[in-house]
N, C-alpha and C positions, 0 to 999 in steps of 0.2 A: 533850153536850159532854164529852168521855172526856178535857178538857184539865184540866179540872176536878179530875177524882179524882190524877192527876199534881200537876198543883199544891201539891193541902193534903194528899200525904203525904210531908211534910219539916215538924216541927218550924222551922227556921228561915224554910223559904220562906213555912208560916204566920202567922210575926211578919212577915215582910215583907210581905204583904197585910194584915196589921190595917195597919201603918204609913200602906201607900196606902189605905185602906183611908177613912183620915179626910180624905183630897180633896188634902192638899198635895204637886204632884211635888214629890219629893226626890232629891238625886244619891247614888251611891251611897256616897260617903264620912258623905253626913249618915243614910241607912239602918246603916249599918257604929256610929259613932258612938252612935246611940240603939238598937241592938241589941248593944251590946257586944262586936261579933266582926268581926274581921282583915275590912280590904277584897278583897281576897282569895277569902274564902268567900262574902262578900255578893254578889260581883261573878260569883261562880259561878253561886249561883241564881238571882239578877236575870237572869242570859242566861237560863239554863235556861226562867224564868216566860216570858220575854219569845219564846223558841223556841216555846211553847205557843200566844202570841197571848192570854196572860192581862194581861201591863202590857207599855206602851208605853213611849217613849222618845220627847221633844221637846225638843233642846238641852241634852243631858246630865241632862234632869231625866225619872226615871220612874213612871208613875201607871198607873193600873188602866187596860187595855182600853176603847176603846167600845163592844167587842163584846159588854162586860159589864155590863150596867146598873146603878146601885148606888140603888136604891129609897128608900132612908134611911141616914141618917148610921152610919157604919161598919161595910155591907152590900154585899154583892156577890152580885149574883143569878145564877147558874152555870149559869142555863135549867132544871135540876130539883131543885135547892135552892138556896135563899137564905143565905150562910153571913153570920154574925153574929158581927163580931169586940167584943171586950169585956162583952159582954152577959151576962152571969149568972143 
C-alpha cells in the first residue's frame, strides 16, 4: 500500500494519525485545536489522508480507514508495517 509511505511523510499528517490513531473521530476543528495549527492546514491534510483512503469521514467526524486495521491501541497496520504512534 504506497498509500502508506504518502501519508507518514508529513510531520503534521503524522500527528494527525497518532490523533486517530487513539479510536475517537474528531472534526477537524477538534484535530486543529489539539495540534495547535490553523484549520486551514489541518483541513489540507485531512483531504489529502482521506484522498489516499488512509481516514475516513462520518458526519463531519474523521477516523482511520477500515481498510486499515489497527491491531492495538494507537496502531495502524499499513499491510507492511505496523506503525506505532506514542510508543517509545
Amino acid at each position: 500500500m504506497e498509500a502508506a509511505v504518502y501519508a507518514i511523510g508529513h510531520p503534521l499528517r503524522w500527528k494527525l494519525l497518532a490523533e486517530l490513531a487513539e479510536g475517537e473521530p474528531l472534526m477537524v476543528t477538534e484535530l486543529a485545536a489539539r495540534l495547535r495549527r490553523t484549520v486551514t492546514n489541518v483541513s489540507k491534510q485531512v483531504n489529502y489522508l482521506k484522498s489516499l483512503g488512509v481516514i475516513s469521514v462520518t458526519r463531519r467526524l474523521y477516523h482511520i480507514s477500515d481498510k486499515f486495521p489497527q491491531p492495538g491501541e494507537k496502531e495502524v497496520d499499513f499491510g507492511y508495517f505496523v506503525a506505532r504512534f506514542g510508543v517509545k
